[in-house]
C-alpha positions as CSV (number, residue, x, y, z in Angstrom):
1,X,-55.2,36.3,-29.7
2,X,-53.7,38.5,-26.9
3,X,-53.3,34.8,-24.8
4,X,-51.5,32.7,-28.2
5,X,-49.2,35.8,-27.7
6,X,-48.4,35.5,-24.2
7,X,-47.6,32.2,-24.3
8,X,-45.7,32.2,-27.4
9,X,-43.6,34.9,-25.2
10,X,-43.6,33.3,-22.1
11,X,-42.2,30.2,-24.4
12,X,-39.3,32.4,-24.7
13,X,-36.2,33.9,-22.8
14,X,-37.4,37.5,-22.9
15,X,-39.1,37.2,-19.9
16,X,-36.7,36.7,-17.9
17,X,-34.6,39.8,-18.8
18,X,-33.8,42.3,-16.8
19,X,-32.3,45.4,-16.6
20,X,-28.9,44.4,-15.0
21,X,-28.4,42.0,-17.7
22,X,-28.5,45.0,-19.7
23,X,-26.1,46.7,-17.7
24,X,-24.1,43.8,-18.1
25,X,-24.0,43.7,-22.1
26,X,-22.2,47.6,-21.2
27,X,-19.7,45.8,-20.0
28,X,-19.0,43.2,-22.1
29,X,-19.4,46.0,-24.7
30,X,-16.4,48.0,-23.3
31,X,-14.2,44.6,-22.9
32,X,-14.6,43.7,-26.3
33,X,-13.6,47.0,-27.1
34,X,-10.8,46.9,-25.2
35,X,-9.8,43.6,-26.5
36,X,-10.0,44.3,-30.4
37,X,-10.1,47.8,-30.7
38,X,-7.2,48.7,-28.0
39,X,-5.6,45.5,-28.6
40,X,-5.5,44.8,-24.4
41,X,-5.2,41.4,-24.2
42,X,-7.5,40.1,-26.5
43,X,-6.7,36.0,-26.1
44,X,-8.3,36.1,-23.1
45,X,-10.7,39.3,-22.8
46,X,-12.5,38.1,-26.2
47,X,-13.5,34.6,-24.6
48,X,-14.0,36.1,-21.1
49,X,-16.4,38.8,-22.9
50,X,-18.6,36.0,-24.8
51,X,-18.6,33.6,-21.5
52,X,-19.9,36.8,-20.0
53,X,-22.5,37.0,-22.5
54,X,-23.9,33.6,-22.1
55,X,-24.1,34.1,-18.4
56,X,-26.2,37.0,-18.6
57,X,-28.6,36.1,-21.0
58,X,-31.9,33.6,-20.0
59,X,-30.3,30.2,-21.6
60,X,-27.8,30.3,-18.5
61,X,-29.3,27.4,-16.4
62,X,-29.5,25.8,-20.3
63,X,-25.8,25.7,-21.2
64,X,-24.8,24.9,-17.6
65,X,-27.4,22.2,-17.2
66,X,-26.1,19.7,-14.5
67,X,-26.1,15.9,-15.8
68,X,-29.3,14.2,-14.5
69,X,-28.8,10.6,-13.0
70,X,-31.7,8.1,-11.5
71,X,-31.9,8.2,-7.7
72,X,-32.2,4.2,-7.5
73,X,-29.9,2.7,-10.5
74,X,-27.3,5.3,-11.2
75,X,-27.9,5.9,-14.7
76,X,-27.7,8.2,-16.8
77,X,-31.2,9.8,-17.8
78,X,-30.2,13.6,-19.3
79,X,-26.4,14.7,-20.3
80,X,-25.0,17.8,-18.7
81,X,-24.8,21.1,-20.8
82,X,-21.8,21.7,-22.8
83,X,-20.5,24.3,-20.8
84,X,-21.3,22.4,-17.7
85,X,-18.2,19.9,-18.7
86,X,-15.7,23.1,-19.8
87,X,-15.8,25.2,-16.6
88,X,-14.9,21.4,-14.6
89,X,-11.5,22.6,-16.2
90,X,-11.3,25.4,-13.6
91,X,-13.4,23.7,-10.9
92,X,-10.7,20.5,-11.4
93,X,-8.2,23.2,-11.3
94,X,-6.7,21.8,-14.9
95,X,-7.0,24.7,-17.2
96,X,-4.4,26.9,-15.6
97,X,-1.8,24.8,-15.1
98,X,-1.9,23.8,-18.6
99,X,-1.6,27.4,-18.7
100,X,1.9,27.2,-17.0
101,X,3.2,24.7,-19.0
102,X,3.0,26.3,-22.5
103,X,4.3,29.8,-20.3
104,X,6.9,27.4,-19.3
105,X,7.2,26.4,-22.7
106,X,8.0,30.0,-24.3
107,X,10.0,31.2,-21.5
108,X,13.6,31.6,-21.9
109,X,15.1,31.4,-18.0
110,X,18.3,31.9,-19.5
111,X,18.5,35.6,-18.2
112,X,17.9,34.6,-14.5
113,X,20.5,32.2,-14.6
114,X,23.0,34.5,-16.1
115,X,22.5,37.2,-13.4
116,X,21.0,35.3,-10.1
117,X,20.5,38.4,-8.0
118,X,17.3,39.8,-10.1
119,X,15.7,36.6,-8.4
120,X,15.9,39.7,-5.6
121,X,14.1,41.8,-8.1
122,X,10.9,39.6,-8.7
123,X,10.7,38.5,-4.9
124,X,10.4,42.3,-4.2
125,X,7.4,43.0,-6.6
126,X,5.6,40.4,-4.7
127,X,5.6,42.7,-1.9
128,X,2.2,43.8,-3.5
129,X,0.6,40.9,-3.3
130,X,0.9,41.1,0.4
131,X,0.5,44.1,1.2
132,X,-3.0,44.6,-0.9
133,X,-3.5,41.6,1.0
134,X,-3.5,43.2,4.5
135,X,-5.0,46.2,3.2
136,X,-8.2,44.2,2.0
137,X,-8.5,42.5,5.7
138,X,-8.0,45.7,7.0
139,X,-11.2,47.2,5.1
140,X,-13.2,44.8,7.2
141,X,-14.9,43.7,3.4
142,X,-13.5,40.8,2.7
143,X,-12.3,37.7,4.2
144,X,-9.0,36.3,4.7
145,X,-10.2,34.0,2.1
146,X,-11.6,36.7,-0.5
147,X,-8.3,38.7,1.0
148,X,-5.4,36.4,-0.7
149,X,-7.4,35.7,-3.8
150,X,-7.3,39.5,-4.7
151,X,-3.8,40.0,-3.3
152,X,-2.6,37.6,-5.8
153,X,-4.2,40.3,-8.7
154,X,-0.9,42.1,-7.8
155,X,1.3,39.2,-9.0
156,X,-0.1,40.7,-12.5
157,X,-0.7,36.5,-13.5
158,X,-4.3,35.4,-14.8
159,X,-3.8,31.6,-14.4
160,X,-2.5,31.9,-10.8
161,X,-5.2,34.5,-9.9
162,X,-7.9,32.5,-11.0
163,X,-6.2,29.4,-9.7
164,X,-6.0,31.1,-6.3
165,X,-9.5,32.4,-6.3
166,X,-10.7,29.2,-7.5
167,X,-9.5,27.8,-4.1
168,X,-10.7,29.8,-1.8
169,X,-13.1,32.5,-2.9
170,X,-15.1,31.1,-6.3
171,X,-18.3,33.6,-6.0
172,X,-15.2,36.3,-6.5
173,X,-13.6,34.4,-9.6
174,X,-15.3,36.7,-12.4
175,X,-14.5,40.2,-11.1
176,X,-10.5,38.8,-9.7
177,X,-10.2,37.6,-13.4
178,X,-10.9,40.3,-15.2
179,X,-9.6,42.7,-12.8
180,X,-6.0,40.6,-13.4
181,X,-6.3,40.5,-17.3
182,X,-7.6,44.0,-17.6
183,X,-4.5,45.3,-15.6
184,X,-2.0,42.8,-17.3
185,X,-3.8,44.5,-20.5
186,X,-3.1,47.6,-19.1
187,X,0.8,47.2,-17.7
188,X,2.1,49.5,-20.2
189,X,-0.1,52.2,-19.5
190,X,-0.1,51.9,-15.3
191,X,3.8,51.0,-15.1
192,X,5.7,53.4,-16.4
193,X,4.3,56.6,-14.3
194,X,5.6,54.5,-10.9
195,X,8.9,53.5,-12.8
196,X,9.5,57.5,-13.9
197,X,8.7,58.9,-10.2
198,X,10.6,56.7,-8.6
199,X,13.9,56.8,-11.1
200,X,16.8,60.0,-12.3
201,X,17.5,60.3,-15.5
202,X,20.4,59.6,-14.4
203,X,19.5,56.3,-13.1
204,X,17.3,55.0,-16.3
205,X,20.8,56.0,-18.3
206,X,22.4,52.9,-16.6
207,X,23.8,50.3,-19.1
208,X,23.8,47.1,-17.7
209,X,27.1,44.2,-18.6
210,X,25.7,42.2,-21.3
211,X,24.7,39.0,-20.1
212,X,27.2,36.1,-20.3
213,X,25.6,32.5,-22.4
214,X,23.9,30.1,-20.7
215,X,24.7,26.4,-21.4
216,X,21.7,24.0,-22.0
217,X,23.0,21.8,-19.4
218,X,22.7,24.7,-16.8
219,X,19.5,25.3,-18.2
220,X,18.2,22.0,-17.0
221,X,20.0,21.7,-14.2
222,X,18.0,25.1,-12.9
223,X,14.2,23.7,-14.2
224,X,15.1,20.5,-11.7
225,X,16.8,21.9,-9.1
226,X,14.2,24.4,-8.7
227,X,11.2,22.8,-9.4
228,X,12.4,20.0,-6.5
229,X,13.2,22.8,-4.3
230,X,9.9,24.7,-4.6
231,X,8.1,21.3,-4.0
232,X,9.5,20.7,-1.1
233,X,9.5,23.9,0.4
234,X,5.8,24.8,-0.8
235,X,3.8,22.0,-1.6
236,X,0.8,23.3,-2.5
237,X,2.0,25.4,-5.1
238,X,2.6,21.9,-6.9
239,X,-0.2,21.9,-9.7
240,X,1.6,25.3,-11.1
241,X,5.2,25.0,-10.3
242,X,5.1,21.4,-11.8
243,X,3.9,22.3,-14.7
244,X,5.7,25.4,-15.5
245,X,9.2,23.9,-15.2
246,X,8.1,21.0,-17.1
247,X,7.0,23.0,-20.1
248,X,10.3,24.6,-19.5
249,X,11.8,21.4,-19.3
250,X,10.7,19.8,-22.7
251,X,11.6,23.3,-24.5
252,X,15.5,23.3,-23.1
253,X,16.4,19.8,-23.7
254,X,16.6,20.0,-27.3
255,X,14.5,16.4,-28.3
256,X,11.3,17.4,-27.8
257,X,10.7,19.4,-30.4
258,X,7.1,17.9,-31.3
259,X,6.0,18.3,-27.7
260,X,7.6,22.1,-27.4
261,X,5.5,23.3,-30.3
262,X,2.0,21.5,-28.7
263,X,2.9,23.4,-25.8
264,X,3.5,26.7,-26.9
265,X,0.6,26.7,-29.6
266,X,-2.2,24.2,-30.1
267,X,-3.0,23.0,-25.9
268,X,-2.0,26.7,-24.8
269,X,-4.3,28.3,-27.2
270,X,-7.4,25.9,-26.8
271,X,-6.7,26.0,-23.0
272,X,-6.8,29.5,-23.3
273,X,-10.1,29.6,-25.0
274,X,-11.8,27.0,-22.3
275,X,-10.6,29.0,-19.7
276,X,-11.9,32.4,-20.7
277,X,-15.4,31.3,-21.5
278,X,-15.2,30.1,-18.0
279,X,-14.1,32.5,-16.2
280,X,-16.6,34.6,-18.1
281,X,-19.5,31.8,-17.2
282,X,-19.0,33.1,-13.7
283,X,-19.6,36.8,-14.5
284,X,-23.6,36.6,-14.2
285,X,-25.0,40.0,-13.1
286,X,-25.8,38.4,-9.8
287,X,-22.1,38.1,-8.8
288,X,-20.5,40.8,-10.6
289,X,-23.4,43.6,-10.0
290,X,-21.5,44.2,-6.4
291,X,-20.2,46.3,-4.3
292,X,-17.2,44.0,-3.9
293,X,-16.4,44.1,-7.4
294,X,-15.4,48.0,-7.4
295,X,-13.6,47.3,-4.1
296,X,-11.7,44.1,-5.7
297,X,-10.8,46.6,-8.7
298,X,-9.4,49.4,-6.5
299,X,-7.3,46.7,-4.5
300,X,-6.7,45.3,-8.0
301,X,-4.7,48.3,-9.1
302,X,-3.4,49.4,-5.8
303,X,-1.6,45.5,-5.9
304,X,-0.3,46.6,-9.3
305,X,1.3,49.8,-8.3
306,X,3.0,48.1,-4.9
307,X,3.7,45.6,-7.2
308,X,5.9,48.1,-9.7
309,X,7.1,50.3,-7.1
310,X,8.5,47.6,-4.7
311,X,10.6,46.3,-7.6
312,X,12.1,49.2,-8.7
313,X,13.1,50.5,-5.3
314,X,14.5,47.1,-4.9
315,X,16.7,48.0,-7.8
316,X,17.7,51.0,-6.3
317,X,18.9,49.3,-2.8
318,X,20.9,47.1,-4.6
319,X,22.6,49.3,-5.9
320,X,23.7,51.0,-3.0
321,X,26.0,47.8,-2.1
322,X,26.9,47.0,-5.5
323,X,29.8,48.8,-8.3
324,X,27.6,46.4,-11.0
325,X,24.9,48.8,-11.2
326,X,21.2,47.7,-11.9
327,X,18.9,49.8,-14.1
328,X,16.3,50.3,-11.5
329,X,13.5,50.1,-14.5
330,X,14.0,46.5,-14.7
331,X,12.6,46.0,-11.1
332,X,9.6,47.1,-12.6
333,X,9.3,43.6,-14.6
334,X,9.5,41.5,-11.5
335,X,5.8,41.3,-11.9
336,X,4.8,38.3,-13.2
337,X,3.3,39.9,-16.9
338,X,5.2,38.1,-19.4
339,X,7.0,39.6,-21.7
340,X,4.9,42.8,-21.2
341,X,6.7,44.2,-18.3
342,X,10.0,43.3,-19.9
343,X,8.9,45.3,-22.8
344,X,7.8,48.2,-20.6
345,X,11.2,48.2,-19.2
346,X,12.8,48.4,-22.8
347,X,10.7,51.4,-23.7
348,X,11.4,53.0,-20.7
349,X,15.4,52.5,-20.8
350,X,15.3,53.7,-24.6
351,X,13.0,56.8,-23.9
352,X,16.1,57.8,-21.6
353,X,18.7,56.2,-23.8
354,X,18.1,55.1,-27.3
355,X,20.9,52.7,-27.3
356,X,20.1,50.9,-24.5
357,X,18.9,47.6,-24.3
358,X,16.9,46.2,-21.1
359,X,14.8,44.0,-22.6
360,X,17.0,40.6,-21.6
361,X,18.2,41.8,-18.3
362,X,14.0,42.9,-17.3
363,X,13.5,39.0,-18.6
364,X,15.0,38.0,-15.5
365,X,13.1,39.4,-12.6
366,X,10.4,38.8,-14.8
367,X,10.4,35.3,-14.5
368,X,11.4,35.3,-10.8
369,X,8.0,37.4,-10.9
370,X,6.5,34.3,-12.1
371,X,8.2,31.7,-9.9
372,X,7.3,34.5,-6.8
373,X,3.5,34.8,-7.6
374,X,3.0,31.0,-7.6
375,X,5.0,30.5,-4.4
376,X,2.4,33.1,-3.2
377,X,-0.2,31.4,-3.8
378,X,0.6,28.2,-2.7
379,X,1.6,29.7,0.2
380,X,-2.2,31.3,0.9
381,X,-3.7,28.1,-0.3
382,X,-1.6,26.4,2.0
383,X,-2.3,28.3,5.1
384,X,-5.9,29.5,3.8
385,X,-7.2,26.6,2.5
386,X,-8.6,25.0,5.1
């Protein structure tokens, strides 16, 4: 009796559990929470947090079963696992470019256009991608590798961050993903400290000229002319750049309107399902239980706040050689969180102001911020990348 027992158990998964799986189902416990209860970024955490849960349960090897092909002839003898032919959509670097179109796709670069110089703005906040960059080489931790895959965290952009870490350091993709999305989650709560220490009263009272209308020709004219330019100057920030100006592209000229809603809801929002059961397919205890992963946090939120800071005292430079004042809280959006940090800047101004309205002018160092972070990591992919 005692043996049919044993081997109806050894039949099944519980013997391979263990207790850092457990520790594991914490975690995904407090991400769900975060996601539907606190509302932090629940189209990616939710999928991340169930990916997670597949990976740290026994059917693991199941659902990520390579295909099985004969030796001698080639063929096909046992399909791969289902989830073995989703996460190729990160491997093949597809999913987040995708990504970048449909952000393309719903972004307005109207604002930049209107008021070039808060291109200024967003190339500041990159400043933290590169300087949590040197810090993590400094700690003697990481690689230069592992280093520019967490520097990008401070770009505050999931797709790019993955993409990045995806190229050069994929035992690290779990804990950089959710370390970008939790702090993009979190951008209203770990901004606005950095932007109120850093600004007067005085200086988050500034109204800013209201931004003049931006032609549709101009429009297009900028998504080429850019999109060439960044090409040329940084190929290997191609797969992103590409596709971001061409979901920009398709939502400017004014025929596409079939191919503008595709982009901005139905290939955005499965891509965006595909991709966070990936990313959380590669958050099995025996990469994320790490040391690393609380050091890739740390350096995760240190990015973020170099990130903020850099912007805003940007801001504040300009504004020493200018009469056309900037609100230095829209430097703050020059990370690459869209529209969050835009928002954040809105709040901000009206919490000083109640009349005043940032929430355009922050839209344009936030995309620069997004333009920026994907230079970036070209940039390290370029030089890194072997």
């Amino acid at each position: 009796m005692m043996e049919s027992i044993r081997d109806v158990l050894q039949s099944t998964g519980f013997v391979a559990l263990n207790w850092q799986m457990v520790v594991m189902w914490v975690i995904i416990g407090v991400l769900l929470y975060l996601a539907i209860v606190k509302q932090f970024e629940p189209l990616l955490l939710v999928p991340i947090s169930l990916g997670a849960l597949l990976a740290n349960l026994p059917i693991h090897d199941v659902i990520l079963q390579h295909p099985v092909y004969d030796p001698q002839t080639h063929e096909l003898l046992a399909p791969g696992g289902l989830f073995y032919y989703i996460q190729l959509g990160v491997k093949l670097e597809i999913f987040p470019p995708l990504i970048f179109m449909g952000v393309g796709a719903l972004t307005d670069f109207g604002p930049l256009i209107a008021n070039p110089r808060t291109l200024l703005l967003g190339a500041a906040a990159q400043f933290g991608i590169f300087a949590t960059f040197f810090a993590a080489v400094g700690s003697g931790v990481f690689s230069l590798q592992e280093a520019a895959a967490i520097g990008i965290i401070g770009g505050a952009d999931g797709p790019t961050s993955i993409f990045v870490a995806n190229k050069l350091a994929p035992h690290l993709l779990g804990a950089i993903a959710v370390a970008a999305y939790s702090y993009m989650a979190l951008v209203p709560v770990i901004q606005p400290p950095v932007m109120r220490l850093l600004t007067s009263e005085k200086e988050r009272k500034i109204r800013m000229k209201s931004l003049r209308k931006v032609s549709k020709l101009e429009k297009l004219i900028f998504a080429l002319v850019v999109m060439t330019f960044c090409l040329v100057v940084i190929p290997a920030a191609a797969p992103l750049i590409s596709m971001l100006f061409i979901g920009n592209f398709i939502r400017e000229n004014g025929v596409t309107e079939r191919l503008v809603r595709a982009a901005q809801n139905e290939i955005i929002n499965v891509v965006t399902i595909f991709l966070g059961l990936t990313v959380g397919l590669k958050m099995g205890w025996d990469q994320f239980l790490r040391g690393e992963t609380l050091g890739i946090l740390a350096l995760g939120v240190t990015a973020f706040l170099i990130a903020t800071a850099s912007g805003v005292l940007m801001a504040k430079l300009m504004n020493l050689f200018s009469h056309n004042k900037i609100n230095p809280l829209i430097g703050s959006a020059g990370v690459s969180a869209v529209p969050m940090a835009a928002r954040v800047s809105q709040v901000e101004g009206q919490k000083a102001d109640p009349g005043n309205f940032l929430l355009m002018h922050a839209m344009g160092p936030n995309v620069a911020g997004v333009i920026g972070s994907a230079l970036a990591a070209g940039y390290f992919i370029a030089v890194l990348g072997g």
